[in-house]
C-alpha positions, 0 to 999 in steps of 0.5 A: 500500500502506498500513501502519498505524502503530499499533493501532486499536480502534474501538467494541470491534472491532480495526481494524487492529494495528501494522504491518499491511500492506493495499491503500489501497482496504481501508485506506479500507474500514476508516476509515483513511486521513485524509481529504485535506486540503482546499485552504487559501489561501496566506497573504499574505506573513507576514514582519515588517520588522525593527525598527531597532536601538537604538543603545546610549546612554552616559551621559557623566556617570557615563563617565570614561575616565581611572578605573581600577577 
């Protein structure tokens, strides 16, 4: 069973209204069931290898433990 979503016009002519409840075989009369997709490759592994991490750089110059602010 198929219902349709939403409200289809097509060249002037009321396809199907909202909520309209019909067979697959009289949806797939009147143009509204998708086409099925067709078969894509499965993509090769997508994940990236992470980044190492930067490791924080202090600057031992402007540093001074014993300064109070």
């Amino acid at each position: 069973m198929y219902t349709s979503k939403e409200r289809v016009i097509r060249d002037g002519y009321l396809i199907a209204f909202e909520g309209e409840v019909m067979s697959d075989e009289e949806a797939a009369k009147r143009g509204l069931l998708d086409p099925e997709p067709e078969q894509k490759p499965k993509a090769k592994n997508t994940r990236r290898k992470a980044k190492p991490k930067a490791e924080p750089v202090e600057d031992e110059e402007d540093y001074d433990e014993d300064e109070e602010a």
